[in-house]
C-alpha positions in Angstrom: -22.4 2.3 22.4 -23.4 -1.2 22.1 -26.2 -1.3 19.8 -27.3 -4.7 20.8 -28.1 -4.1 24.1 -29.9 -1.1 22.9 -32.2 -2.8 20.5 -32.7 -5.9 23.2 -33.8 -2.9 26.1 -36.2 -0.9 23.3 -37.7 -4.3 22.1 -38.1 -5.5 26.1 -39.5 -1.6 26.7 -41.5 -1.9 23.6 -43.3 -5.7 24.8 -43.8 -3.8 28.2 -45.5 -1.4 27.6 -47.8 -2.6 24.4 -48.7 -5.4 26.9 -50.0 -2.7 29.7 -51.9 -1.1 26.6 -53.8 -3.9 26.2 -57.5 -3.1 26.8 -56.4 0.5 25.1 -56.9 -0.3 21.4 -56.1 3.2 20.0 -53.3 4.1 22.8 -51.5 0.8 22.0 -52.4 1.4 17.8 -50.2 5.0 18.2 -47.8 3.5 20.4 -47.3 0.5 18.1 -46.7 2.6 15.2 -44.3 5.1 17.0 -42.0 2.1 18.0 -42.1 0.4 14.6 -41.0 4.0 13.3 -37.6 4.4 15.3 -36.2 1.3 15.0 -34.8 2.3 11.2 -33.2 5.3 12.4 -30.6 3.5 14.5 -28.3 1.9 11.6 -29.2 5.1 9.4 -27.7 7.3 12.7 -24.2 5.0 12.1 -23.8 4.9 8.3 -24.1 8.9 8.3 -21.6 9.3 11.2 -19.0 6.6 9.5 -20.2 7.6 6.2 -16.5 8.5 5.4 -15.1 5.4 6.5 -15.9 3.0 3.0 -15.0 3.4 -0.2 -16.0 0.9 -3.3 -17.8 -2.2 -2.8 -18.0 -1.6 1.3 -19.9 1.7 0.6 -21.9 0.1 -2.3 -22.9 -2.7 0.8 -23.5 -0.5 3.6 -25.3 2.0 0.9 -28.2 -0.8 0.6 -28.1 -1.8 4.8 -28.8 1.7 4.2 -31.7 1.7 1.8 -32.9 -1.1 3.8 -33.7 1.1 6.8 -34.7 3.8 4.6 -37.5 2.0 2.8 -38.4 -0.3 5.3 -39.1 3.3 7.4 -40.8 5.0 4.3 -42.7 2.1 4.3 -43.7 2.3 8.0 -44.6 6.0 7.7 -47.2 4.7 5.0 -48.5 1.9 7.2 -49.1 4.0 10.3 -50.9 7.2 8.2 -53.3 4.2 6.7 -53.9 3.4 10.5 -53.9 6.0 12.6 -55.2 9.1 9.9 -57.3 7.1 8.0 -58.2 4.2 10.1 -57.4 1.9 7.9 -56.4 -1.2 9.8 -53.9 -3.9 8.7 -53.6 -2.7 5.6 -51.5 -5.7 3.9 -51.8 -4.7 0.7 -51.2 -1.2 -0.1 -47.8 0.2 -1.7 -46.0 0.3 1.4 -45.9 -3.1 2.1 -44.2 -3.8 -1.2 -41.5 -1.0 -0.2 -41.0 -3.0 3.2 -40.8 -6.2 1.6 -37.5 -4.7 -1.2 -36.5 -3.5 1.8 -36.2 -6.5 3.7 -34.4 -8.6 0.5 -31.9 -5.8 0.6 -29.4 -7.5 3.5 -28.9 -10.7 1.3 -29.2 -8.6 -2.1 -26.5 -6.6 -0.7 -24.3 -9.7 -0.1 -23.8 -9.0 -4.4 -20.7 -6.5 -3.4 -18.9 -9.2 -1.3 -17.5 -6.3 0.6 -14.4 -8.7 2.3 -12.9 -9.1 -0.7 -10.5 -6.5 -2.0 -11.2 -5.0 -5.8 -11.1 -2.2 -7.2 -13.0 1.1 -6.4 -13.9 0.9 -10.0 -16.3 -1.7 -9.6 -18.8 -0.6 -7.4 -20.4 1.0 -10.2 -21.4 -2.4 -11.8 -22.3 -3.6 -8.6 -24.5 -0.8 -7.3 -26.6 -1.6 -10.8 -26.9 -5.1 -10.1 -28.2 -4.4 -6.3 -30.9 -1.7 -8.1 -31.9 -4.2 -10.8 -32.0 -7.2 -7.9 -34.5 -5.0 -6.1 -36.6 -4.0 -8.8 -37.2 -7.2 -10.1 -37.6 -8.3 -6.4 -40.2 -5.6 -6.5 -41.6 -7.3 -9.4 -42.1 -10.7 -8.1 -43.7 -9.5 -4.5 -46.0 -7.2 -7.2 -46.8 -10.7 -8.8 -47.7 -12.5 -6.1 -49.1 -10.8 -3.4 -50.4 -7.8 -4.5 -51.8 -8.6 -8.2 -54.0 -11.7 -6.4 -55.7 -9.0 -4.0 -57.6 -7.3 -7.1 -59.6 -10.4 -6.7 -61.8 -10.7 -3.2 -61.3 -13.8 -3.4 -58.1 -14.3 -3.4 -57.2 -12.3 -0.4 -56.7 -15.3 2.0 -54.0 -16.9 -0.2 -52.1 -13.9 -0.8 -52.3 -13.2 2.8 -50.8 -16.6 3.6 -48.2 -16.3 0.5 -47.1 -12.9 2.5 -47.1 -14.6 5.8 -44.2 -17.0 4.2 -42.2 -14.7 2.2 -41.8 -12.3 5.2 -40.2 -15.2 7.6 -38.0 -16.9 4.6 -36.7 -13.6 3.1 -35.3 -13.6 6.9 -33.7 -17.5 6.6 -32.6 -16.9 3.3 -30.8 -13.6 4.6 -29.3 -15.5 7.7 -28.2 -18.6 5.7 -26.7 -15.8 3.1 -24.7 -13.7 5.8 -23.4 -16.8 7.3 -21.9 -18.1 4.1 -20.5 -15.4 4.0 -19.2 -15.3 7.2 -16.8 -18.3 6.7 -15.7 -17.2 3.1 -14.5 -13.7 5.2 -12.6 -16.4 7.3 -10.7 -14.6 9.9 -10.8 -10.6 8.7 -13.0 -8.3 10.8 -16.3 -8.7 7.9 -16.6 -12.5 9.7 -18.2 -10.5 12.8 -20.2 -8.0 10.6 -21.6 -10.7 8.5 -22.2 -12.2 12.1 -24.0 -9.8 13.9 -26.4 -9.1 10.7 -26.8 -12.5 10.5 -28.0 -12.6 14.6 -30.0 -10.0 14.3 -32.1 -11.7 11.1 -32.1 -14.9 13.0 -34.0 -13.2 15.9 -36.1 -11.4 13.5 -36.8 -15.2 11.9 -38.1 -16.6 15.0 -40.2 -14.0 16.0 -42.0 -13.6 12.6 -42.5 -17.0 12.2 -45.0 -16.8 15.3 -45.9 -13.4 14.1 -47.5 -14.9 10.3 -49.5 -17.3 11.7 -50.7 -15.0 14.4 -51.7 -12.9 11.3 -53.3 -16.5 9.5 -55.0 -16.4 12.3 -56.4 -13.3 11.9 -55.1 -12.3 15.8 -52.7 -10.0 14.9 -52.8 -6.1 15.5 -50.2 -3.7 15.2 -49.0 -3.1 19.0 -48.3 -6.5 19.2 -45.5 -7.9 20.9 -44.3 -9.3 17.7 -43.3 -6.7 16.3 -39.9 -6.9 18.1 -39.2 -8.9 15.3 -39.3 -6.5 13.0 -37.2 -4.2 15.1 -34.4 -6.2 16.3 -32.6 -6.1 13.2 -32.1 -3.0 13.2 -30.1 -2.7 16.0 -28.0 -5.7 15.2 -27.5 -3.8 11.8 -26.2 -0.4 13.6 -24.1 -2.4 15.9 -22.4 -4.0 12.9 -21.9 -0.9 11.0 -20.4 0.6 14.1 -17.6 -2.4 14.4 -17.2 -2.1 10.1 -13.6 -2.0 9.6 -12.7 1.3 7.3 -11.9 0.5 3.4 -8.1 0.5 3.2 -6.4 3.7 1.8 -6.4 3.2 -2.3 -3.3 2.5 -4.2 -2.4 2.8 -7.3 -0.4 -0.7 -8.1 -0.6 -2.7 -11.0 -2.9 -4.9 -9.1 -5.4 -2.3 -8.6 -6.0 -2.1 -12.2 -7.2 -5.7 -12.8 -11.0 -4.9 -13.6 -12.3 -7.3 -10.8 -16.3 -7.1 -11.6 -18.9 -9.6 -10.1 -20.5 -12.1 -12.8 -23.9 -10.6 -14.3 -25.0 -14.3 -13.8 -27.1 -13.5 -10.9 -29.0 -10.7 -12.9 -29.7 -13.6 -16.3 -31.6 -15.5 -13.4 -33.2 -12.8 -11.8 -34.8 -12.0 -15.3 -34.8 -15.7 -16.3 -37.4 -15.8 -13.0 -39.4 -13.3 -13.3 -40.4 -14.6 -16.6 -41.0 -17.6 -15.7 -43.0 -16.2 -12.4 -44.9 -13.6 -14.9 -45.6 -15.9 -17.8 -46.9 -18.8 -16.1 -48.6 -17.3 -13.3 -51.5 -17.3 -15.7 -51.4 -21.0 -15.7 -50.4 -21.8 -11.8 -52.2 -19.0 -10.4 -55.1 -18.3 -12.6 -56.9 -14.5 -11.6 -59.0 -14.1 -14.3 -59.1 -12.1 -17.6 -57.9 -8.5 -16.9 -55.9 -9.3 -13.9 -53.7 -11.8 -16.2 -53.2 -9.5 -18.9 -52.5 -7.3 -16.5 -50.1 -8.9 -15.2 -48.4 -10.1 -18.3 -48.5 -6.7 -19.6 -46.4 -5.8 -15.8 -44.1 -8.7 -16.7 -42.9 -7.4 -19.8 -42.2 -4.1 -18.7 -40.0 -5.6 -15.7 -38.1 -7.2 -18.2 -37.9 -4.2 -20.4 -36.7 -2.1 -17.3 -34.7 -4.2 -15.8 -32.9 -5.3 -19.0 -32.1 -1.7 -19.9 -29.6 -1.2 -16.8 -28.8 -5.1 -17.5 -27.1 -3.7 -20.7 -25.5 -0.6 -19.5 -23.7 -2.4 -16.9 -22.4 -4.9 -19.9 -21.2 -2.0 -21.4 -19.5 -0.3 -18.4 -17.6 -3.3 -17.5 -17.2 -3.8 -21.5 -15.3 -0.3 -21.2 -13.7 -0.7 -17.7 -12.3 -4.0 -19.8 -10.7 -2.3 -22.4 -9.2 0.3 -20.1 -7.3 -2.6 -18.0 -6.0 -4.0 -21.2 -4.8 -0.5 -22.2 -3.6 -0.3 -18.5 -1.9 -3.9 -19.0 -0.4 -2.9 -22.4 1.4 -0.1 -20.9 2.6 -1.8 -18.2 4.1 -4.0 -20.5 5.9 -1.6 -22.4 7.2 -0.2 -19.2 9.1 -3.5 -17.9 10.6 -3.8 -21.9 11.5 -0.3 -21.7 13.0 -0.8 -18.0 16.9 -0.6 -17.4 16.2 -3.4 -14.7 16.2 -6.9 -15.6 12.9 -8.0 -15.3 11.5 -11.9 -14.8 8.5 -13.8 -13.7 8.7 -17.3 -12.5 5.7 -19.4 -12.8 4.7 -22.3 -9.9 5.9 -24.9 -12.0 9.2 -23.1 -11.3 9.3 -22.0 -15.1 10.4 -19.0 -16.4 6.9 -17.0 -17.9 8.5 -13.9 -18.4 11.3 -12.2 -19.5 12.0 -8.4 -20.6 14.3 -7.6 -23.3 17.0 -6.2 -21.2 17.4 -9.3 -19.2 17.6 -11.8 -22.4 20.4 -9.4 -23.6 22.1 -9.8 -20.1 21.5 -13.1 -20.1 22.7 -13.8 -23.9 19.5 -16.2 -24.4 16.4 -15.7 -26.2 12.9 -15.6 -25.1 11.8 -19.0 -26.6 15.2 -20.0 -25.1 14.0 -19.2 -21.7 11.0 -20.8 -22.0 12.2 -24.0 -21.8 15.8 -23.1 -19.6 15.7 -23.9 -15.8 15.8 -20.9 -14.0 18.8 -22.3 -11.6 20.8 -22.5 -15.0 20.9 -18.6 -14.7 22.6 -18.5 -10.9 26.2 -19.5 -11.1 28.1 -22.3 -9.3 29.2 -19.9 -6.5 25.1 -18.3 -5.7 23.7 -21.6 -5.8 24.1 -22.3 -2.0 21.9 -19.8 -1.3 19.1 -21.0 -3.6 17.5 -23.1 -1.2 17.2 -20.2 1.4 16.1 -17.8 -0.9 12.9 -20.2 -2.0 11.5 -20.6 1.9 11.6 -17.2 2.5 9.7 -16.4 -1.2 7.4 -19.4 0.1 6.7 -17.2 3.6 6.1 -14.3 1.4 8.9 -12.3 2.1 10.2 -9.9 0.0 13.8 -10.8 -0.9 17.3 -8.7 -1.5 20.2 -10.4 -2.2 23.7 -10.3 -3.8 24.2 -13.1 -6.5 26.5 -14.1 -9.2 24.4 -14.7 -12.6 25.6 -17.0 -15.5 25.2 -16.1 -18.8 24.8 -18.4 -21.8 28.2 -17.9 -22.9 29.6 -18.9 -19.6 30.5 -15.8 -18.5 29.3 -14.3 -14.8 28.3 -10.9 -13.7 27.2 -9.5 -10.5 23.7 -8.5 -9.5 21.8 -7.1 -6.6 18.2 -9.2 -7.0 15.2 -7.8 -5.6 12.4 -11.1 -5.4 9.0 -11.1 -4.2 5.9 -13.4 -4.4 2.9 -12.6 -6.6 -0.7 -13.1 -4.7 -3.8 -13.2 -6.2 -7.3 -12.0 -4.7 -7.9 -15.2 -2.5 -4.3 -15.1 -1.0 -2.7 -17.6 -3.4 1.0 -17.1 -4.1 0.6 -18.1 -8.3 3.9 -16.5 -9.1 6.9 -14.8 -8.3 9.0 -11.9 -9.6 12.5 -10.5 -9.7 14.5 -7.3 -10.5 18.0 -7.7 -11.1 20.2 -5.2 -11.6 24.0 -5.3 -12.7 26.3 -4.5 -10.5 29.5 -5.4 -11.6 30.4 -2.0 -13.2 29.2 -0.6 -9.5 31.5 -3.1 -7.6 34.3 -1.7 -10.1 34.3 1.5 -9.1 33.9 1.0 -5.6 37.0 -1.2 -5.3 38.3 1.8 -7.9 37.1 4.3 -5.2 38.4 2.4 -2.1 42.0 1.8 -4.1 42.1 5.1 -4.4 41.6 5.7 -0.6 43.9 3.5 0.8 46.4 5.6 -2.1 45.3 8.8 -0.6 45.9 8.0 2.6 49.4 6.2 2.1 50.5 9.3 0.5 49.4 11.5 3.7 51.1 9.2 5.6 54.6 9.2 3.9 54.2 12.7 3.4 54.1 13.3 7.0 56.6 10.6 7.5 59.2 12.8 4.8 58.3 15.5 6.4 59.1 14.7 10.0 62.9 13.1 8.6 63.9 16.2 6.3 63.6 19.1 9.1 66.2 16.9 10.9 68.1 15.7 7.9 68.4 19.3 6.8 70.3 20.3 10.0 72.6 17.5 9.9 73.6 18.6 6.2 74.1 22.3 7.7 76.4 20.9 10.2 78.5 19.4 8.2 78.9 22.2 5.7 79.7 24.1 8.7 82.1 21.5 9.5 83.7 21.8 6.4 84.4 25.5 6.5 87.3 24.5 9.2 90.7 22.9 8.1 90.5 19.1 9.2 92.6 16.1 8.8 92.4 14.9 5.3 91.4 10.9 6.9 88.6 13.0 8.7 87.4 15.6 5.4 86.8 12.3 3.2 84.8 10.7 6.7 82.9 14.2 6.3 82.5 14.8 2.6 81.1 11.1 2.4 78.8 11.9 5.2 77.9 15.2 3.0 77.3 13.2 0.3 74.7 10.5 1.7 72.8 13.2 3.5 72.6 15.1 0.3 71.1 11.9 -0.6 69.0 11.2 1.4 67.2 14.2 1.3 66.9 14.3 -2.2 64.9 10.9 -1.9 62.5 13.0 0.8 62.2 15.4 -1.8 61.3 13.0 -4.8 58.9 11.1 -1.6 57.3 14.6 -1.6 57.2 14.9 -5.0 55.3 12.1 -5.6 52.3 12.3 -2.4 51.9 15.9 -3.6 48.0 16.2 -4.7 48.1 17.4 -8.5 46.4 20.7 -8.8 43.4 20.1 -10.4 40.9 22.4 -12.1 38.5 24.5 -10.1 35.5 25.9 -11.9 32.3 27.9 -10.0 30.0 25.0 -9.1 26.2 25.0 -7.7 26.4 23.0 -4.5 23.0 22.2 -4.8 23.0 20.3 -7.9 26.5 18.6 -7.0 24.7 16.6 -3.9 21.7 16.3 -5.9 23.6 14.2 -8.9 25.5 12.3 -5.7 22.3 11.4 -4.2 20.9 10.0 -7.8 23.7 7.8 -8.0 23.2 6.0 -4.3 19.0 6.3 -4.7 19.2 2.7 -5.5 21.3 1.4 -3.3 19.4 3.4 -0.3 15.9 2.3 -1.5 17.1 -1.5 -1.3 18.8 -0.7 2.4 15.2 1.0 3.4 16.6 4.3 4.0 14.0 7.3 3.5 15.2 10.2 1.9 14.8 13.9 3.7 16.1 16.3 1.6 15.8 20.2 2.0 18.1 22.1 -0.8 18.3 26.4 0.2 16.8 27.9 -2.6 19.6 30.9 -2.5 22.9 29.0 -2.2 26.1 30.9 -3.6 28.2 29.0 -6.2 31.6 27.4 -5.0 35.2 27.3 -6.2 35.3 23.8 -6.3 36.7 20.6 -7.9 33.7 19.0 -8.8 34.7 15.8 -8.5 36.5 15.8 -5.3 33.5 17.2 -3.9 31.1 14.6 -5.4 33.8 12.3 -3.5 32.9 13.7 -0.1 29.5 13.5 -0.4 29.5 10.2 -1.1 31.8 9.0 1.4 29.2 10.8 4.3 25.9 9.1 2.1 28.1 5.9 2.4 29.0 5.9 5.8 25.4 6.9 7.0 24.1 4.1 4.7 26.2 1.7 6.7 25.7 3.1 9.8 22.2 2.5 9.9 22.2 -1.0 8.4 21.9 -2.6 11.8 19.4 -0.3 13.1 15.9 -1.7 13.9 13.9 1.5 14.1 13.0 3.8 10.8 16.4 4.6 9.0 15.9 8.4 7.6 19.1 10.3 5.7 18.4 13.6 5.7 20.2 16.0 3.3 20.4 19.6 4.3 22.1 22.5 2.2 22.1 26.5 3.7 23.9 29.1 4.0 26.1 30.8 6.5 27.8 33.4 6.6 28.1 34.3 3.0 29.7 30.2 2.8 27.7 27.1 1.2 26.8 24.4 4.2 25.8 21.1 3.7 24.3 18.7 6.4 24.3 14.6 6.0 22.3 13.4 9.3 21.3 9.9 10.2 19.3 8.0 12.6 21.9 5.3 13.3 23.8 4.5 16.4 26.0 7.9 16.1 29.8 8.0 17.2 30.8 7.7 21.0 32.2 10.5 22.7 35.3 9.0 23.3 35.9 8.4 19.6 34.8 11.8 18.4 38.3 13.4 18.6 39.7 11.0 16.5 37.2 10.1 13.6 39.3 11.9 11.1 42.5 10.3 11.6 44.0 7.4 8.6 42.4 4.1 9.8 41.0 4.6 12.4 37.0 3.3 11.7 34.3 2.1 14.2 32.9 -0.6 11.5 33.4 -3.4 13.2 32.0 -6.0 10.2 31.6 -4.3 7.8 35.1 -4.0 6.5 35.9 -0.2 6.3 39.4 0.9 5.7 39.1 3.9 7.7 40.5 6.5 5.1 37.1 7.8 3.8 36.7 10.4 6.3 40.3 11.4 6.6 40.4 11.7 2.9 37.3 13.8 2.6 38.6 16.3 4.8 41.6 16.5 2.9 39.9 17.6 0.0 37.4 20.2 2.8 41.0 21.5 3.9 42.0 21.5 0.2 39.3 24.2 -0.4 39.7 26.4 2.3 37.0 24.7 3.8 35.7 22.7 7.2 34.4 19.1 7.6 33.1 18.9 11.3 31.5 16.4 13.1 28.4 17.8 14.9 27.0 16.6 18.5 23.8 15.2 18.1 21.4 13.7 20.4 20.8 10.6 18.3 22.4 9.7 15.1 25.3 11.2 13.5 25.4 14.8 11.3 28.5 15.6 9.4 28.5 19.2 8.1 31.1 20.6 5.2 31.4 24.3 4.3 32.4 25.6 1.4 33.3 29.1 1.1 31.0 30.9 -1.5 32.7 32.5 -4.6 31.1 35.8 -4.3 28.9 35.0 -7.5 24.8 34.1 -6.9 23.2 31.1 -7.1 21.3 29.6 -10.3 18.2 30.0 -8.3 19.4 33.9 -7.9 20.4 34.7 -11.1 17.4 33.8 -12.7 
């Protein structure tokens, strides 16, 4: 529903008919007082149905459009009993009209909680005082001077011409306001809110400026067709709150606990005014001898009242203060406590921070690093990709990438980097951060682990290569004994013996081939599946976070223990986490690994599934055979999969590939030892 239109069709409805009413005084009094009553409802119809929609500072702002309508319709409900009940026309000066008057201060007093700008929820409490204390003291002030000057006859004409100003320019201030505030929103959605208040106000300005001196003149009456200008604003306010973008879900960062409060300058000069306006009204505005102590007596109280919240807010943000430097301090402690190497770079490309882990990486010290340029840390080999690495920091990008460090004795070591810019509440980039983490005892056992692969499956190879020349060799060595058995030539028994004799050989080296590719029986204890892939998947969580991968992992609670070789089965877990990790590195859409344990059949299952590209048919049947590999860049050897089935076989167990519609699920099953789970057991 566009609320614009709405309020343009009620005003043009409104003019209509209060313009047929003419010669009908008391018709058009109740009409005119019924129209001036809805108009409120319309925004207060909007913030209740999106009432849900703000948090912080945004509620704090729409709480006062709010209030606005609220009082501005309390107000009205006073004006039209005076009227209509009591016959009491035009009554300027009665406690409504100092209600309507807050009321309409309450769009530009509500600009305090500079809703576009992202702070913390915290906040809103400091600036939901300063919006009461504005309107109090705004109160205060219309108190002053308009209604104080009334208790003297003969100052009704003045303060009828003083309220005949402040209505129109409480209007122009509240445009001028929103629209300042309009281009410090720049391009977020709060540019239009700010907007369509701001048109709404304006409308309200021009009409009301023809209104007051219709009232000056004394030819106003309520039913007037200037009262669309107090109407008109409401609309524009519902069909602002309407478009409102919703506060953003709240996070729990570091940044969120920055304290983020509004400065309580605006309050000093609120109170600073109204004691200049109540001090020296006795000397400017002169009302006689009760009415100025009167009024002098009102001023102090104001102060008194308004100064009260003044302090507790000090004292709240005083508090919320010391809570972000508590909240600071243990972040701190954190990053020194942190594995990780931590660093923060400053914009004059200095170094401004350093943890303790990362100077003992490094080898220097902290005042060291103070002064050291950061490219001193990336060795000779990284520093191509320096260059790259600062554009896409510049485009605020968050950054992962390999590099060789130096330390300060010369020596390098390998690190996966994690950068990203620091931005501050106006969009700023002031710094920029890394986590480094050291690699090269990772990268050791990896080339450790893939050694041991090509090993594995060069000793399955020459196994099945002995084995295919023995079962012939052995029947050439039975013919020949047979051979012997006869009488022969003696020229032809030394051709035969020799023969004998290098066949004898030659399978003895088939049998010491043999020998040596035969897998060592290891030790085979009773092993909880379950906490097996759990301790595999702690060891790649790193790795996986930095690749994007999201983990889904679903461990059966009643899982029976395995025979098993612990470490041979930690092997094939992480050859399948491995190879779904680098399937899925090319892979625009969400990459997921989901882990899967259950059981079947009295055996222990577990299921690896991916979301990447999956395995054609046609390469299905032979995904388990030595090299063979369908990485085309990334350099696989093609032995992880053939030796993790080894080691399935090994067990008396299966390692299956399973068809999937997308993706790729390997499943291995473990036959269960006949003994209960932990999760059993106790």
């Amino acid at each position: 529903m566009n609320w614009a239109v709405a309020g343009l069709v009620y005003a043009g409805a409104y003019a209509a008919l209060v313009a047929a009413l003419a010669d009908r005084e008391s018709a058009r009094l109740v009409v005119g007082n019924i129209g001036l009553l809805l108009p409120p409802l319309a925004p207060l119809v909007v913030l209740v149905r999106r009432r849900g929609a703000w948090r912080g500072r945004q509620a704090v702002f729409w709480g006062a459009i709010g209030a606005w309508a609220a009082l501005w319709f309390v107000g009205q409900i006073g004006w039209a009993s005076d009227e209509v009940y009591r016959s009491t026309l035009l009554p300027w000066f009665k406690w409504h009209i100092i209600l309507q008057l807050c009321g309409s201060a309450l769009p530009l007093i509500a600009l305090v909680a500079w809703p576009h700008r992202a702070a913390a929820a915290e906040t809103a409490i400091t600036v939901a005082v300063d919006i009461a204390v504005l309107v109090f003291l705004t109160g205060f002030l219309y108190w002053s001077l308009i209604i104080a000057p009334i208790t003297d006859p003969a100052q009704s004409s003045p303060a009828l011409r003083m309220l005949a100003i402040i209505g129109p320019l409480v209007r122009l201030a509240a445009v001028v306001g929103l629209l300042l505030a309009a281009v410090a929103a720049g391009k977020s959605a709060w540019a239009t809110v700010y907007q369509r208040l701001a048109l709404g106000l304006g409308l309200a300005f021009v009409v009301l400026v023809a209104l007051s001196f219709a009232t000056v003149r004394g030819d106003y009456h309520s039913g007037s067709v200037t009262d669309v200008g107090w109407m008109l604003p409401f609309f524009f306010a519902a069909w602002a709150a309407a478009s409102s973008p919703a506060s953003p879900l709240p996070v729990r960062t570091a940044a969120a606990w920055s304290t983020g409060h509004s400065s309580p300058i605006l309050l000093f000069a609120a109170l600073l005014t109204v004691t200049v306006v109540g001090y020296s009204a006795r000397y400017v505005m002169p009302l006689g001898h009760p009415v100025d102590e009167r009024r002098e007596l009102a001023t102090a109280l104001t102060l008194v009242c308004g100064g009260a919240p003044v302090m507790i807010r000090l004292r709240v943000e005083q508090r919320a203060v010391e809570q972000a430097n508590q909240r600071v301090r243990l972040l701190a402690t954190a990053a020194e406590q942190a594995g990780e190497l931590i660093v923060i770079l400053g914009p004059d490309n200095c170094i401004e921070y350093a943890n303790e882990a990362f100077c003992r990486a490094s080898g220097y010290s902290h005042e060291e690093l103070d002064s050291l340029p950061p490219v001193t840390l990336v060795a000779e080999e990284s520093r191509a990709d320096i260059p790259g690495l600062h554009e896409r920091l510049k485009a605020r990008q968050v950054v992962r990438v390999a590099m060789v460090l130096a330390r300060k004795d010369g020596s390098t070591f390998h690190s996966a980097c994690a950068a990203a810019p620091i931005v501050d509440p106006a969009g700023r980039v002031t710094h920029f951060v890394a986590v480094i983490r050291d690699i090269t005892e990772e990268l050791r056992l990896r080339e450790q682990l893939v050694r041991a692969e090509r090993l594995s499956a060069l000793g399955e190879f020459v196994s099945g290569v002995a084995l295919e020349i023995n079962n012939p060799l052995q029947s050439v060595i039975g013919t020949l004994e047979l051979l012997l058995n006869h009488p022969h030539d003696p020229a032809i028994r030394v051709d035969l013996e020799r023969t004998r004799f290098e066949a004898g050989r030659a399978g003895r080296i088939v049998r010491n081939l043999l020998t040596f590719v035969k897998r060592s029986s290891h030790e085979r204890l009773l092993a909880d599946l379950n906490e097996i892939v759990k301790a595999t998947v702690s060891v790649r969580a790193y790795e996986l976070e930095m690749a994007g991968v999201a983990m889904r992992e679903e461990y059966a609670p009643l899982l029976p223990l395995v025979l098993a070789n612990r470490e041979e089965i930690q092997q094939v877990v992480l050859h399948l986490i491995i190879n779904a990790e680098q399937a899925m590195a090319a892979t625009p859409g969400p990459r997921v690994l989901s882990i899967l344990t259950f059981l079947l059949r009295g055996d222990a299952v577990l299921e690896v599934r991916d979301t990447g590209p999956g395995i054609p048919t046609d390469m299905a049947g032979r995904i388990f055979e030595p090299f063979f590999t369908t990485k085309t860049t990334s350099g696989g050897s093609g032995l992880g999969l053939s030796l993790s089935l080894g080691i399935a076989n090994a067990h008396r167990g299966t390692l299956d590939l399973l068809p999937t519609e997308s993706g790729c699920c390997f499943r291995l099953t473990l036959p269960g030892a006949g003994f209960p789970g932990p999760v059993s057991i106790h």
